[in-house]
C-alpha positions as CSV (number, residue, x, y, z in Angstrom):
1,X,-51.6,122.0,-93.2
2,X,-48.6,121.3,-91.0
3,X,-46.4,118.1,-90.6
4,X,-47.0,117.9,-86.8
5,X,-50.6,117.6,-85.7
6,X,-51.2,120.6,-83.1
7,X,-48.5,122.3,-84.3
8,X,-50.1,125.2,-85.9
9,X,-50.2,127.8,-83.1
10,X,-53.4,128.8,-83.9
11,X,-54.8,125.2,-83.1
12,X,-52.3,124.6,-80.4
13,X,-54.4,125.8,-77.2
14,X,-57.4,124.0,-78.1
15,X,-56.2,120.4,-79.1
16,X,-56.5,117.7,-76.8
17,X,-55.5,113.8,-76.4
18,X,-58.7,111.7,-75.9
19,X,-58.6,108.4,-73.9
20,X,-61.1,106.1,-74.6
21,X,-61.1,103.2,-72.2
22,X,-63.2,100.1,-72.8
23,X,-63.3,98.8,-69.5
24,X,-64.7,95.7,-70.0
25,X,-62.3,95.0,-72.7
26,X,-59.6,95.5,-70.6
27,X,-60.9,93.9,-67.1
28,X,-62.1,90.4,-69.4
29,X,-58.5,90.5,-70.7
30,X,-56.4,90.9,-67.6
31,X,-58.7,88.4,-65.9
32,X,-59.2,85.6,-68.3
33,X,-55.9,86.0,-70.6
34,X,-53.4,87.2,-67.9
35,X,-54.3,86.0,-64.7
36,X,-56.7,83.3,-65.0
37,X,-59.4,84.6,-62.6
38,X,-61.1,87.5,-61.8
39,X,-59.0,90.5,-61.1
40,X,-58.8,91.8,-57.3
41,X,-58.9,95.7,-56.8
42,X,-55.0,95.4,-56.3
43,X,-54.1,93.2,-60.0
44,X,-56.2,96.2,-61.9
45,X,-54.5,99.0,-63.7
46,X,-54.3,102.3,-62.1
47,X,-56.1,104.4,-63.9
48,X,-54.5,107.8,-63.1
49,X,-51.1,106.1,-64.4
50,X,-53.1,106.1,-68.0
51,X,-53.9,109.7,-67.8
52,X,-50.3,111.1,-66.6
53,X,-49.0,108.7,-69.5
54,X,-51.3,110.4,-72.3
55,X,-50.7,113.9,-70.8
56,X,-46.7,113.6,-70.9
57,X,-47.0,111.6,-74.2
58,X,-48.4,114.4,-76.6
59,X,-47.7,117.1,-74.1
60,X,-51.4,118.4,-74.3
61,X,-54.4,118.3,-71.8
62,X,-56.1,114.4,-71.9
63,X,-60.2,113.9,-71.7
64,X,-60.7,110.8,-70.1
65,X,-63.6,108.8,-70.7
66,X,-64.8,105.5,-68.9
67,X,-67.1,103.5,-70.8
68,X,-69.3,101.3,-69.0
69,X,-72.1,99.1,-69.5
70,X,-75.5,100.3,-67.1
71,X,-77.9,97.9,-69.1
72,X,-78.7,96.5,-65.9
73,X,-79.9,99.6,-64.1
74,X,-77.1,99.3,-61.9
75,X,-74.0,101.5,-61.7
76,X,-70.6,100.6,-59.8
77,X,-71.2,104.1,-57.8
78,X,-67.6,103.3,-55.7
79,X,-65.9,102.9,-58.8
80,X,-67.4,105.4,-60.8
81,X,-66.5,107.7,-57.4
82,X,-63.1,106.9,-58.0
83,X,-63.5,107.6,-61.5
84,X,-64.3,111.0,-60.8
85,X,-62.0,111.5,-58.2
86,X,-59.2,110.9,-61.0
87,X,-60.5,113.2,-63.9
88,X,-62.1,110.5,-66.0
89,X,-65.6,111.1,-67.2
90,X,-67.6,108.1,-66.5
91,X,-70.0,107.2,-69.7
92,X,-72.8,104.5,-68.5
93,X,-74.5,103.1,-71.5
94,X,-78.1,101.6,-71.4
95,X,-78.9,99.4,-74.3
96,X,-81.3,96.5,-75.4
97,X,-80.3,92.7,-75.1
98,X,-77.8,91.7,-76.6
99,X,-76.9,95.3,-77.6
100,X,-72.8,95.8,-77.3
101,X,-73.5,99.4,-76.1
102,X,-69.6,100.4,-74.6
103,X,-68.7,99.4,-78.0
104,X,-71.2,101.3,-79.9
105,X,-70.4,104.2,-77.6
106,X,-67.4,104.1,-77.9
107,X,-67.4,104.0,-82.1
108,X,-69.8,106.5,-81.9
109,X,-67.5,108.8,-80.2
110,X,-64.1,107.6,-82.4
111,X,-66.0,109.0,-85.4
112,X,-67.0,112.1,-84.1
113,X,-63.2,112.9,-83.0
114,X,-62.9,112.5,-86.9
115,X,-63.7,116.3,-87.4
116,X,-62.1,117.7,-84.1
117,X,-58.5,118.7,-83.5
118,X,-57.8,115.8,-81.3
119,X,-55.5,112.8,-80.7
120,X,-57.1,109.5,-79.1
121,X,-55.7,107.1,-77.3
122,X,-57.9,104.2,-77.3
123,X,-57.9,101.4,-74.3
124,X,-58.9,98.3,-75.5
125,X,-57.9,94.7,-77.2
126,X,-61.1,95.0,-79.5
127,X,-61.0,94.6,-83.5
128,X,-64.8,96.3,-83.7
129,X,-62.8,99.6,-83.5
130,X,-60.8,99.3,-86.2
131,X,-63.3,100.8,-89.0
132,X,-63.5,103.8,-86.4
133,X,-59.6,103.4,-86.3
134,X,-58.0,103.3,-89.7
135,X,-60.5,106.2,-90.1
136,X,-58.7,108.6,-88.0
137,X,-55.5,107.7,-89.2
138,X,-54.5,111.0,-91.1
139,X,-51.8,113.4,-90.5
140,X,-54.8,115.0,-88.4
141,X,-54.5,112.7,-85.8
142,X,-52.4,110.6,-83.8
143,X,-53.7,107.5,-82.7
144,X,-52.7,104.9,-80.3
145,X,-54.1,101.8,-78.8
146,X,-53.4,100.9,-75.2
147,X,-53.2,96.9,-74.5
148,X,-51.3,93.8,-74.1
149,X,-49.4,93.9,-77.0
150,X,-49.5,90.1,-77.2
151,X,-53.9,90.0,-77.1
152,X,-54.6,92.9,-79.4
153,X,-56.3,92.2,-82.7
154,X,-53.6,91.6,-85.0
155,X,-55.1,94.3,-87.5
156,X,-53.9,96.9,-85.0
157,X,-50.4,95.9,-85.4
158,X,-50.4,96.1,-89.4
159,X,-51.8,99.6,-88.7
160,X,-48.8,100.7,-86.9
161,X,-47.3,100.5,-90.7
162,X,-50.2,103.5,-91.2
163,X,-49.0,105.5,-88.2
164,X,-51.2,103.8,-85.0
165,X,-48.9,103.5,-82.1
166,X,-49.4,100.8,-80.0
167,X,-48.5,101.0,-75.7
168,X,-48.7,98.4,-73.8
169,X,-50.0,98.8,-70.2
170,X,-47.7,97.2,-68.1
171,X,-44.5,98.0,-69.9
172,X,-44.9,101.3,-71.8
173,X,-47.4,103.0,-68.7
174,X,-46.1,100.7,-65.9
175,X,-50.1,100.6,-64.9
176,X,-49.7,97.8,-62.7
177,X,-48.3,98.1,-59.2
178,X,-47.1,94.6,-59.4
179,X,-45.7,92.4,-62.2
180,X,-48.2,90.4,-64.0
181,X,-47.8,86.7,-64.8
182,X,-47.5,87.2,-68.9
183,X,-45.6,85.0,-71.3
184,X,-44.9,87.0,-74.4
185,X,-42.2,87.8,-76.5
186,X,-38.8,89.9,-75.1
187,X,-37.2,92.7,-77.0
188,X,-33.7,91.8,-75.9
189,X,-33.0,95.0,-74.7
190,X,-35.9,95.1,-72.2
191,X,-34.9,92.1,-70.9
192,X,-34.8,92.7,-67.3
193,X,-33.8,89.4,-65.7
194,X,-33.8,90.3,-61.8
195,X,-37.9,90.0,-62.8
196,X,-37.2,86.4,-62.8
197,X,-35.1,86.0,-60.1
């Protein structure tokens, strides 16, 4: 076993960075923790940013998937168009009442990447990953969390100790097109006062 995940050459050409993205997680987030209301088209991220970050950030092809909640019956067919239109694969999950079934899809899916020759990048604030997380942290796999540093479960920040890499959306991915209204804590050097101004 090598050092470097992927860098065995025969296991080069078919490794790949998955992105999970729990969609929900993220939307709720933004709109109730960072802007107070519900997020216009404009305030969300852009989604394509996510996948040109994960490409460049392991130098490897990216799956995308797009986890969304269909209990209803009903799809977002515009936005799952869009979806499309920007590589991700769009996962609408059916379930009972009460059933959380984006987040059993999408733990479902972190344990099968146990076995594969894969990194994940996983979108969301959520601590019902972290089983599914702490799992795949060997020197396998590299994991990451994508988030607003300041809202994810604090467990994911003692597992950056175990190798999880944690990116936030606006400043790491610069996923917004617009600065959002967050009060959180300023490494000095990224202190960018003209942001203020």
């Amino acid at each position: 076993m090598t050092s470097e995940p992927g860098a065995d050459a025969g296991t080069t050409a078919e490794r790949r960075t998955y992105v999970l993205v729990d969609g929900e997680n993220i939307d709720a987030t933004l709109g109730m923790s960072v802007l107070g209301h519900r997020p216009a088209p404009e305030e969300r991220p852009r989604w394509d940013r996510i996948t040109a970050f994960a490409e460049t950030l392991w130098d490897q092809p990216v799956t995308a998937l797009f986890f969304l909640n269909a209990s209803n019956g009903q799809m977002p067919m515009s936005f799952v168009q869009a979806l499309l239109a920007l590589g991700y694969h769009p996962i609408p999950l059916a379930g009972g009442p009460g059933e959380k079934v984006v987040d059993i899809g999408i733990q479902r899916t972190l344990a099968a990447l146990t076995d594969r020759p894969s990194d994940v990048l996983l979108a969301s604030h959520d601590g019902d990953f972290l089983p599914q997380v702490e799992d795949l942290l060997t020197p396998d796999h590299r994991v990451g969390l994508l988030c607003f540093r300041e809202f994810a479960n604090a467990r994911f920040t003692e597992l950056t100790e175990r190798g999880l890499s944690l990116h936030d959306l606006e400043d790491d991915l610069g996923a917004f097109t617009t600065p959002l209204p967050r009060v959180r804590i300023i490494p000095l050097e990224a202190f960018d006062p003209l942001r203020y101004l």
